[in-house]
Biotite code that builds the C-alpha atoms (Angstrom):
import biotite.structure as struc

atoms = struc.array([
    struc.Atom([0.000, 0.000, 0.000], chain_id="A", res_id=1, res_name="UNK", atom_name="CA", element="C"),
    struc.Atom([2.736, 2.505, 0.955], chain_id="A", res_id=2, res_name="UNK", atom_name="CA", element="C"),
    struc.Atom([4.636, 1.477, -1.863], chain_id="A", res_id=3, res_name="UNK", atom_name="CA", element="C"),
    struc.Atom([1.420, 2.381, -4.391], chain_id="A", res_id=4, res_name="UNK", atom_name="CA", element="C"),
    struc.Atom([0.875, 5.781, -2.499], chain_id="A", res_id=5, res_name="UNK", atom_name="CA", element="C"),
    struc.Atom([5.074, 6.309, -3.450], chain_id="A", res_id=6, res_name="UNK", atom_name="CA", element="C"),
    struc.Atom([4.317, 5.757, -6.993], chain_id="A", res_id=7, res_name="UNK", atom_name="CA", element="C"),
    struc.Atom([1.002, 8.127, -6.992], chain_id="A", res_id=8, res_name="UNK", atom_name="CA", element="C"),
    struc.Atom([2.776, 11.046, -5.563], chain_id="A", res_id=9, res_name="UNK", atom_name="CA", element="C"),
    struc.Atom([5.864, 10.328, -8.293], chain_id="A", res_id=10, res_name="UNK", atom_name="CA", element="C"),
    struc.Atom([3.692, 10.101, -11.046], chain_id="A", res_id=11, res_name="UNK", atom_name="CA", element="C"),
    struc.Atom([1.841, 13.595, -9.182], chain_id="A", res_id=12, res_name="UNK", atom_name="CA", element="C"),
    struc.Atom([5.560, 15.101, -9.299], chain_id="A", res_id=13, res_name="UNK", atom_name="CA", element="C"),
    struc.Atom([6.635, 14.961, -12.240], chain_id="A", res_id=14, res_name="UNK", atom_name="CA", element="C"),
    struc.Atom([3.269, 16.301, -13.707], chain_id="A", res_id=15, res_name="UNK", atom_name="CA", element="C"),
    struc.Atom([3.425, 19.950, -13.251], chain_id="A", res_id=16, res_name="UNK", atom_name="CA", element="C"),
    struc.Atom([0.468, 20.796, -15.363], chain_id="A", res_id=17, res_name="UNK", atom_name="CA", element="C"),
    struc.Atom([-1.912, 19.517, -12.625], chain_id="A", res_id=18, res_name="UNK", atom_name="CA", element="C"),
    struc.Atom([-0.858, 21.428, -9.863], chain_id="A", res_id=19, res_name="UNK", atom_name="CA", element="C"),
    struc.Atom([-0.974, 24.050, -11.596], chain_id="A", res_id=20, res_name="UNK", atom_name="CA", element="C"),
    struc.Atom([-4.168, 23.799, -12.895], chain_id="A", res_id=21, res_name="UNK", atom_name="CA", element="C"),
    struc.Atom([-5.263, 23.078, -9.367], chain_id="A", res_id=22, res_name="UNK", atom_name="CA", element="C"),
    struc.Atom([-3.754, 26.574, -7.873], chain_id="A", res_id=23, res_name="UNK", atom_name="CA", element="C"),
    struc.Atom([-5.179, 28.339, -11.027], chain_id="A", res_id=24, res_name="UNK", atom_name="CA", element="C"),
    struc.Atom([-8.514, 27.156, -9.923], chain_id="A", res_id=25, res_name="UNK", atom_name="CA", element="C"),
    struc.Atom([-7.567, 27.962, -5.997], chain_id="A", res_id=26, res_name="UNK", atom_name="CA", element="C"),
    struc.Atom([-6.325, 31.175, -7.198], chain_id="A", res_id=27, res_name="UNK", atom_name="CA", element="C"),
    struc.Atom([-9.991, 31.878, -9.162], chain_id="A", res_id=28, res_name="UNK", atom_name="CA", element="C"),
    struc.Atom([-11.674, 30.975, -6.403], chain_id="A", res_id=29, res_name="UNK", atom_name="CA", element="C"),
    struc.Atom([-9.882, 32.532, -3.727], chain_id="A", res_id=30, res_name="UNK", atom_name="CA", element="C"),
    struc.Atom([-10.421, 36.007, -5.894], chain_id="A", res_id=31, res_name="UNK", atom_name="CA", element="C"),
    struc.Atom([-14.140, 35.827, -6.340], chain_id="A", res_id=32, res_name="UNK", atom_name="CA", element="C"),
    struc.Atom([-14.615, 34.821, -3.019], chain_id="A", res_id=33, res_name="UNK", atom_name="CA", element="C"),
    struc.Atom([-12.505, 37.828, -1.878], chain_id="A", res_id=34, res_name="UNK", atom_name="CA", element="C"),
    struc.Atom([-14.551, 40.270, -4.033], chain_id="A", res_id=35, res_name="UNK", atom_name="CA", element="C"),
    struc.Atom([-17.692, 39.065, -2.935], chain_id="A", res_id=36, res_name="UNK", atom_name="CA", element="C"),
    struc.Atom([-16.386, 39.131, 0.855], chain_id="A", res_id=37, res_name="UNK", atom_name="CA", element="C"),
    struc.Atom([-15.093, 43.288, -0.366], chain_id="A", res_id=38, res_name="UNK", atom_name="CA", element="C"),
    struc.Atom([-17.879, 43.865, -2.384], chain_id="A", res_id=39, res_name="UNK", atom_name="CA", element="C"),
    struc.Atom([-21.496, 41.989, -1.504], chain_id="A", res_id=40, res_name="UNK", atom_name="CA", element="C"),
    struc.Atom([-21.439, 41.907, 2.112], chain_id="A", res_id=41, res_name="UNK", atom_name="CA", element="C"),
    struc.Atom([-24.161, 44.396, 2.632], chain_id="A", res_id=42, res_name="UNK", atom_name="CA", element="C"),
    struc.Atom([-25.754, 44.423, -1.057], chain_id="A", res_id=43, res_name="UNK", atom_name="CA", element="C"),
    struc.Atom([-27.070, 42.433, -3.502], chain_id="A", res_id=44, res_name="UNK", atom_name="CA", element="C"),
    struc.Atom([-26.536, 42.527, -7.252], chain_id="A", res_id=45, res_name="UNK", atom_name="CA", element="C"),
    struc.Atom([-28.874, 41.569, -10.022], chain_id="A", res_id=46, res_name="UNK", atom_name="CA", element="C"),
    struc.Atom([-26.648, 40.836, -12.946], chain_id="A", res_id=47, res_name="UNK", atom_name="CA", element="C"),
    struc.Atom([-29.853, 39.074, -14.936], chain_id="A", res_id=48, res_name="UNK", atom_name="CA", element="C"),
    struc.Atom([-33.430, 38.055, -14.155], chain_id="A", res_id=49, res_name="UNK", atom_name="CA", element="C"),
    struc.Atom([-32.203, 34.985, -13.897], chain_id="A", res_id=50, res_name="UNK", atom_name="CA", element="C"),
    struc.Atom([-28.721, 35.796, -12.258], chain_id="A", res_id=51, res_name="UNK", atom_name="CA", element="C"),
    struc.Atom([-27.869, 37.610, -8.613], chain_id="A", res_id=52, res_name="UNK", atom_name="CA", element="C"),
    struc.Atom([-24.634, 38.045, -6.825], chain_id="A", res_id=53, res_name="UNK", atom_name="CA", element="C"),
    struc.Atom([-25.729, 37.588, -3.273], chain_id="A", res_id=54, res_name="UNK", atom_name="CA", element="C"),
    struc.Atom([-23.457, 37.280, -0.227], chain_id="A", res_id=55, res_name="UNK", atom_name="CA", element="C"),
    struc.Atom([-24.120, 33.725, 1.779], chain_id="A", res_id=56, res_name="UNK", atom_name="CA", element="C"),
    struc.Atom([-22.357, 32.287, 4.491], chain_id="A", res_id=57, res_name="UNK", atom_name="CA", element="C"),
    struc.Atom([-22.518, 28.217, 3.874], chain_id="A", res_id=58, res_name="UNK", atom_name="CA", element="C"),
    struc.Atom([-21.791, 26.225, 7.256], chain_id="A", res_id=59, res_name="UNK", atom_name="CA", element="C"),
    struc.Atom([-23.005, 23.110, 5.724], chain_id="A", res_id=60, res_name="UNK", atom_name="CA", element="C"),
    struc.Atom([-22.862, 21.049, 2.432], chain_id="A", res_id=61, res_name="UNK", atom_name="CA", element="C"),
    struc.Atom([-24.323, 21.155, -1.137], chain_id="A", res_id=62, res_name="UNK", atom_name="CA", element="C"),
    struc.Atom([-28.073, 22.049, -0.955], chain_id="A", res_id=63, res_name="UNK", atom_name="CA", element="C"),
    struc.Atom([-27.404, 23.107, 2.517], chain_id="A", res_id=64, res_name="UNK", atom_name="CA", element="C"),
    struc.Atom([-27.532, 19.912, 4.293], chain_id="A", res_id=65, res_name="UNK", atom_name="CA", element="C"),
    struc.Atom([-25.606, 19.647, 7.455], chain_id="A", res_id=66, res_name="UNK", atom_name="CA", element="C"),
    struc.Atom([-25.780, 23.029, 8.443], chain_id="A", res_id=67, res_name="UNK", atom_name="CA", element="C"),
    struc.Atom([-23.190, 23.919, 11.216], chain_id="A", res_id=68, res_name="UNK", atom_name="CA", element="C"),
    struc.Atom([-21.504, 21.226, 10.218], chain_id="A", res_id=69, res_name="UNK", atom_name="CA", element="C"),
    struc.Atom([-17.803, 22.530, 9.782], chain_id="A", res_id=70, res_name="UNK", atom_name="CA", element="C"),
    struc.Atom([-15.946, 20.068, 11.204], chain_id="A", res_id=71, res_name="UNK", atom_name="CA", element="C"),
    struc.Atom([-17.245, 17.097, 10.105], chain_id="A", res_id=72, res_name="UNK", atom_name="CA", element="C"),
    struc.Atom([-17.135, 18.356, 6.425], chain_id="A", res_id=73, res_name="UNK", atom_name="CA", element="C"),
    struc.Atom([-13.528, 19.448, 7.238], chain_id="A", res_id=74, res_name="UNK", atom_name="CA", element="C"),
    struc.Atom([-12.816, 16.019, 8.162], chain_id="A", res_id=75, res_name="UNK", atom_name="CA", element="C"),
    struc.Atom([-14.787, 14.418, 5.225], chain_id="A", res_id=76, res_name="UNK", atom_name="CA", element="C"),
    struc.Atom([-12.885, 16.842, 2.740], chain_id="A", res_id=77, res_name="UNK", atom_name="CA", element="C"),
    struc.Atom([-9.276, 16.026, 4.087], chain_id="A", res_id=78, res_name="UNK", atom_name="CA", element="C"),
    struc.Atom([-10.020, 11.936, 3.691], chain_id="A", res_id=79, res_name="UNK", atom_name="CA", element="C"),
    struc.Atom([-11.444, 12.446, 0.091], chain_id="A", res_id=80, res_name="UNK", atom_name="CA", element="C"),
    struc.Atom([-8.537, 14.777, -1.260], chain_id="A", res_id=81, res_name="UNK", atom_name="CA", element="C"),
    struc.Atom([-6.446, 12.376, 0.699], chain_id="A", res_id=82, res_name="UNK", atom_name="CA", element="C"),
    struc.Atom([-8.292, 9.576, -0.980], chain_id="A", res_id=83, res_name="UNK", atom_name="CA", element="C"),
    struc.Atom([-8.216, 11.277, -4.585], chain_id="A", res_id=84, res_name="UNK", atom_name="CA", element="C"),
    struc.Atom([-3.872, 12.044, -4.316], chain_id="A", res_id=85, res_name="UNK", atom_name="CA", element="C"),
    struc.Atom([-3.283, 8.597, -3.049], chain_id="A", res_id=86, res_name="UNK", atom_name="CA", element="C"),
    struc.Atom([-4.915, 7.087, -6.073], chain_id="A", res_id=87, res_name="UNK", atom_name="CA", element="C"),
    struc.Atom([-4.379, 9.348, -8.289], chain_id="A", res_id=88, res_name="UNK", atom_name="CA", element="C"),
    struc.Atom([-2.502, 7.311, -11.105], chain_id="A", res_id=89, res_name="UNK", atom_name="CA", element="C"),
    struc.Atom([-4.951, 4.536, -10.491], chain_id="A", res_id=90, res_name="UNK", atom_name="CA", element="C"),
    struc.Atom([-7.806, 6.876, -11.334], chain_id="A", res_id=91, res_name="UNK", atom_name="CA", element="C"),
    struc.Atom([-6.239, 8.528, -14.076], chain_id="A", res_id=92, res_name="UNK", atom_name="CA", element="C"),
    struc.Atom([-5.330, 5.523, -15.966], chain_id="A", res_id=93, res_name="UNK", atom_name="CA", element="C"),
    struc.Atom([-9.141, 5.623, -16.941], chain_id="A", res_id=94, res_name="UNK", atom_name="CA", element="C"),
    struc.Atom([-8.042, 8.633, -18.845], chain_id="A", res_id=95, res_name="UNK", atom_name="CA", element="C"),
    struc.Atom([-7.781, 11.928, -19.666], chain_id="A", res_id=96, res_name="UNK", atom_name="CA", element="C"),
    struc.Atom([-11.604, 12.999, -18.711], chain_id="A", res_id=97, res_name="UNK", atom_name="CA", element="C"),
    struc.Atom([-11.258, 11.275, -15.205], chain_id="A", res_id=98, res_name="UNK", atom_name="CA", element="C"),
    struc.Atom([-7.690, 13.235, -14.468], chain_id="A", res_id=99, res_name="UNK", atom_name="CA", element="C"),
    struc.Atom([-9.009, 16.695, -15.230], chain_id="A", res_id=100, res_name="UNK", atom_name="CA", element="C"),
    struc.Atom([-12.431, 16.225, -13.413], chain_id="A", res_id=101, res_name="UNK", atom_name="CA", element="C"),
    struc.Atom([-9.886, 14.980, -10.747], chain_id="A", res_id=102, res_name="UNK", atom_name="CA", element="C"),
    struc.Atom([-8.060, 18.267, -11.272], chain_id="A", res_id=103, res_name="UNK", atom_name="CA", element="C"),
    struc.Atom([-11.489, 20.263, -11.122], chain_id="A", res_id=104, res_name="UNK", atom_name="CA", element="C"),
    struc.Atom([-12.619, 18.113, -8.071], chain_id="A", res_id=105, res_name="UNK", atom_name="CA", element="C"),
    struc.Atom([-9.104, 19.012, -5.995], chain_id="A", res_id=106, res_name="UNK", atom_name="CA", element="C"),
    struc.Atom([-9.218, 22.309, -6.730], chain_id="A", res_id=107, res_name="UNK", atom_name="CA", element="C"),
    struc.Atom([-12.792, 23.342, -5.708], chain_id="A", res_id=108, res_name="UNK", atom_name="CA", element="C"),
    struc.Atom([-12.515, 20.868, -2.753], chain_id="A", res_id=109, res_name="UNK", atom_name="CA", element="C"),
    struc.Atom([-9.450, 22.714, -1.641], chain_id="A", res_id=110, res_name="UNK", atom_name="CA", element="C"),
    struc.Atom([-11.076, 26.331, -2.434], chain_id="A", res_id=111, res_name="UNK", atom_name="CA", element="C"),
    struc.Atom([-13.900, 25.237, 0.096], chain_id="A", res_id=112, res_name="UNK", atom_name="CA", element="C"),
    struc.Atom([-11.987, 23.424, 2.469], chain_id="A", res_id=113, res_name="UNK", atom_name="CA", element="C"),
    struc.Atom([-9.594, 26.922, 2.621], chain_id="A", res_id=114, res_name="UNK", atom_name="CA", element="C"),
    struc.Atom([-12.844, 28.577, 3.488], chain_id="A", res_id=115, res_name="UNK", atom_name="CA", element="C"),
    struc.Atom([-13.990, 26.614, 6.239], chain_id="A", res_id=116, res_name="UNK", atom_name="CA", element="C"),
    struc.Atom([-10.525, 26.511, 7.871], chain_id="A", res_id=117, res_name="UNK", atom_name="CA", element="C"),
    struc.Atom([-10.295, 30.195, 7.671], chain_id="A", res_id=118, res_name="UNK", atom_name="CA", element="C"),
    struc.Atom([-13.417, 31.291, 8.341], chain_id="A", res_id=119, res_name="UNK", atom_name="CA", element="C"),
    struc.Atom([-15.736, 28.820, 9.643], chain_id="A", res_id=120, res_name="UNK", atom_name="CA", element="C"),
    struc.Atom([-18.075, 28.708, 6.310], chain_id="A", res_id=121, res_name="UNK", atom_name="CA", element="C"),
    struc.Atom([-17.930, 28.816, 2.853], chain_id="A", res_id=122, res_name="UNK", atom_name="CA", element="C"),
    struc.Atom([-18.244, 32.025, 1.153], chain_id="A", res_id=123, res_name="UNK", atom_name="CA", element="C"),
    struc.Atom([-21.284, 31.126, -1.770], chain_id="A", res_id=124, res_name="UNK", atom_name="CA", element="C"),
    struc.Atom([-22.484, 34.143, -3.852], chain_id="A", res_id=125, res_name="UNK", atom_name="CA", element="C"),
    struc.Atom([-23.717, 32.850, -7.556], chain_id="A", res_id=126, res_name="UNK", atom_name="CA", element="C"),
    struc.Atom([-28.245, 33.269, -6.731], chain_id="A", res_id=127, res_name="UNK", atom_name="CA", element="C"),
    struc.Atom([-29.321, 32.061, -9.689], chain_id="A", res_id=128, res_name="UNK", atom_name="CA", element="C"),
    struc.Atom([-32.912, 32.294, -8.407], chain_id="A", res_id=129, res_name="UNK", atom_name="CA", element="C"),
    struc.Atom([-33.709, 28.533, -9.082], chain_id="A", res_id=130, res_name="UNK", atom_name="CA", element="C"),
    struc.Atom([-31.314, 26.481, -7.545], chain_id="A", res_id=131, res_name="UNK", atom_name="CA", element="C"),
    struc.Atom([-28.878, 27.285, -3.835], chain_id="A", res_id=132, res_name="UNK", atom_name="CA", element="C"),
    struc.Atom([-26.238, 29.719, -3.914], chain_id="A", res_id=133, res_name="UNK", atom_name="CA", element="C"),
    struc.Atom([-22.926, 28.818, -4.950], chain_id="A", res_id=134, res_name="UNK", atom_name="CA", element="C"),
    struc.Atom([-19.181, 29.420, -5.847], chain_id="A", res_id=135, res_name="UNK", atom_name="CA", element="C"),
    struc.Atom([-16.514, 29.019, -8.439], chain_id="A", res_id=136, res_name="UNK", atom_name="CA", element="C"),
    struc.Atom([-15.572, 26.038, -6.270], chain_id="A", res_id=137, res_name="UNK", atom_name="CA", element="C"),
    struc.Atom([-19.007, 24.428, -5.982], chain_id="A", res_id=138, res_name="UNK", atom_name="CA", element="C"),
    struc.Atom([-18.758, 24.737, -9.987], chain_id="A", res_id=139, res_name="UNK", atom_name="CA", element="C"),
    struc.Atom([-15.611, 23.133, -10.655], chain_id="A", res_id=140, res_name="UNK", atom_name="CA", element="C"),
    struc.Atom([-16.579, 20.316, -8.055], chain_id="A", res_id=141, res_name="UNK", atom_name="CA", element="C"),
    struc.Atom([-19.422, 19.777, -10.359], chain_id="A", res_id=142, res_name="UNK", atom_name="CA", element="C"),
    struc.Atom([-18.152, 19.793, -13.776], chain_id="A", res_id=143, res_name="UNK", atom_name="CA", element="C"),
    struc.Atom([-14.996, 17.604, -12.511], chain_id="A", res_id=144, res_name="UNK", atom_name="CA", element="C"),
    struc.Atom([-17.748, 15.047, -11.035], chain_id="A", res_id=145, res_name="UNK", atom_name="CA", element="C"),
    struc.Atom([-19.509, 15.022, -14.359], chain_id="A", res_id=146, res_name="UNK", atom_name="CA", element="C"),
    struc.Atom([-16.505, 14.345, -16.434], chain_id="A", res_id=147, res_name="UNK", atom_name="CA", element="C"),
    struc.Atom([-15.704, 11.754, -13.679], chain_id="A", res_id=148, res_name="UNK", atom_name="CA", element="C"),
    struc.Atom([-18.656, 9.898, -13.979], chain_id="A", res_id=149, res_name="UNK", atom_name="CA", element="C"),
    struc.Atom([-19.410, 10.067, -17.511], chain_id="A", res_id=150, res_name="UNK", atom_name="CA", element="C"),
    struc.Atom([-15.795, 8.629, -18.315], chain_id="A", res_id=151, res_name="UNK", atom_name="CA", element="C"),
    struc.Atom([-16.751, 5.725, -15.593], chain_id="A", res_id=152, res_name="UNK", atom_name="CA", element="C"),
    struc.Atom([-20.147, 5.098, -16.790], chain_id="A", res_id=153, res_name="UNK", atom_name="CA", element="C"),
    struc.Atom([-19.409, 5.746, -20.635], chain_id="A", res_id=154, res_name="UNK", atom_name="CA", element="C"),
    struc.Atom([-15.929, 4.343, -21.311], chain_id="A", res_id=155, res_name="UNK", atom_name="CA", element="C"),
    struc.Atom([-15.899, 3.788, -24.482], chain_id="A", res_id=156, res_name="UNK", atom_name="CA", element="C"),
    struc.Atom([-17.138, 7.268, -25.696], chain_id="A", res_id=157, res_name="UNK", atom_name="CA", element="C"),
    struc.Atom([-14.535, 8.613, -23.707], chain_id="A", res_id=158, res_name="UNK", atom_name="CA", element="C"),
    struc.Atom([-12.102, 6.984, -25.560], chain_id="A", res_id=159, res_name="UNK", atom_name="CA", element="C"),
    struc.Atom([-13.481, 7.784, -29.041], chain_id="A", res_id=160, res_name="UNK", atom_name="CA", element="C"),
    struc.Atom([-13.241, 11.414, -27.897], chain_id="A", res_id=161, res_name="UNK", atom_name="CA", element="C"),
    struc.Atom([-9.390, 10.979, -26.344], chain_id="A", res_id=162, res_name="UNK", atom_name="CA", element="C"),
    struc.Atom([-8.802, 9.457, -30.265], chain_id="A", res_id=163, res_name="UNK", atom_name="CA", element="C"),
    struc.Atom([-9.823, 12.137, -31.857], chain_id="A", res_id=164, res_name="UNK", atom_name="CA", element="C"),
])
């Protein structure tokens, strides 16, 4: 087992397009989060009918499910990221699709898992009116779990695209 976590974090090493890819998407995150914390506190915007920036302070998970939750979700987010760099060259040998919606998945875990450390809660501002307010990291979480799961579930179209 220790020997297969060695050869993960190698393989990790001498990749330097994923890490940074993964700070790029801290570093996005971290920004909008910091404008919305500068500018939104005490305002809302409507950018759209269909699109606000609104301030929120998220102690819980997607959907806002275990509200004042913190720690737990701090603990749950350090075992998956944990989970996801240990078998990282396992995972990616499914391909391309499953190691950048691994790359989207670290990097909006890690821009949420920042906030809660920091502050407590997760800074969400993206209202648009039909669904809970969210963040750049919320959105890269998602679109890395969709790649995931359609290279999983759909392997063979995943190739035909990686051929191309």
């Amino acid at each position: 087992m220790r020997k297969l976590t060695c050869q993960a974090w190698d393989w990790l090493k001498t990749h330097p397009s994923i890490w940074v890819t993964i700070l790029a998407l801290l570093a996005v995150d971290r920004l909008t989060k910091r404008l919305t914390l500068q500018f939104l506190t005490d305002k809302d915007y409507i950018v759209a009918p269909f699109l606000h920036l609104r301030y929120v302070q998220n102690t819980g998970a997607a959907f806002g499910i275990m509200q004042g939750g913190n720690l737990i979700l701090i603990v749950i987010t350090l075992l998956i990221v944990g989970y996801l760099l240990k078998s990282w060259k396992e995972l990616c040998a499914y391909g391309p699709w499953v190691q950048w919606g691994l790359v989207l998945i670290l990097g909006g875990a890690l821009g949420n898992l920042y906030d809660r450390i920091t502050l407590g809660f997760v800074v969400d501002f993206v209202d648009l009116q039909v669904w809970p307010v969210f963040n750049a990291a919320d959105s890269f979480i998602t679109v890395g779990g969709c790649m995931l799961a359609g290279a999983l579930f759909f392997p063979k179209r995943a190739a035909k695209q990686e051929e191309k």
